[in-house]
N, C-alpha and C positions, 0 to 999 in steps of 0.2 A: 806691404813691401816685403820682400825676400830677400832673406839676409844671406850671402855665402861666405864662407868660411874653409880658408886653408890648414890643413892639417900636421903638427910638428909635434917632435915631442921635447920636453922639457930635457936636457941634460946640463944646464948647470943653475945655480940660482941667478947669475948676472943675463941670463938669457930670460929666467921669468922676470927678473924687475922690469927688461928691455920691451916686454909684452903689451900689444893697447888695451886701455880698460876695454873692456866687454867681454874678453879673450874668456870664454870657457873651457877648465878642464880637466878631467876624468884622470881617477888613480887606475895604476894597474896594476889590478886585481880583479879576481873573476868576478860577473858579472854581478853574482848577488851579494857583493861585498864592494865595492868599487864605490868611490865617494864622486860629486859631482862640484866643484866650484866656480865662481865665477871673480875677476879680477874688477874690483868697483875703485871708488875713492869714498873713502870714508871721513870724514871731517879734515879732508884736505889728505890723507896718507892713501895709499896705494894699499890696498887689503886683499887678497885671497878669501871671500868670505863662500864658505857652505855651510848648510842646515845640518850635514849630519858632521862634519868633520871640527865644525867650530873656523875658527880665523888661522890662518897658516902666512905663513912667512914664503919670503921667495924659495930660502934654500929648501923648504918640504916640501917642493912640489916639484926637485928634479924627479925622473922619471914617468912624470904624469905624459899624458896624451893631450896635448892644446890643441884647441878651434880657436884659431885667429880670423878674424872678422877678415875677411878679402880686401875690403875696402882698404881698409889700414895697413896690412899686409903690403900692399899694391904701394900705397904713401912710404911707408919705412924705404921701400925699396925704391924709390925715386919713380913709380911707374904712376902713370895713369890707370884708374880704374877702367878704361877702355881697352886699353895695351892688355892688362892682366887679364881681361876675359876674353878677350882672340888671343891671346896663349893660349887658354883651356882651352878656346872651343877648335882651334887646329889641334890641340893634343888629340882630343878626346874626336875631334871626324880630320883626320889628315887627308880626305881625297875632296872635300869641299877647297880648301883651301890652297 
């Protein structure tokens, strides 16, 4: 299965708690320094866990770059996962639609 994923960035910490677990997301820093996390539950708590950064808190991850699962994205926002993908797919071919 194919997972898509909408793209935001982090600007406050009440924005990363607001995130759904699966939500992965990238520091910004250059390329070969840039850490990679992923947003789990960890014995019931809400964790920021990466391999190379250790466990992070919501407020360390303002300025990161989030991949929010589309799916959920789509749910927060009151939308059908149907609705949000004929948004893209008129974004992305406007003369199909």
């Amino acid at each position: 299965m194919t997972m898509l994923y909408t793209t935001t960035i982090i600007t406050s910490a009440e924005q990363a708690e607001a995130l759904p677990l699966g939500t992965i997301a990238a520091s910004d820093e250059p390329v070969e320094d840039a850490f990679l996390a992923v947003l789990r539950s960890i014995k019931g708590e809400r964790v920021w866990e990466s391999v190379d950064a250790g466990m992070q808190g919501d407020a360390d991850m303002v300025g990161w770059i989030a991949l929010v699962p589309a799916q959920e994205a789509a749910r927060a926002a009151g939308r059908t996962v149907r609705h949000a993908l004929q948004s893209v797919a008129q974004a992305a071919y406007p003369q199909a639609g």
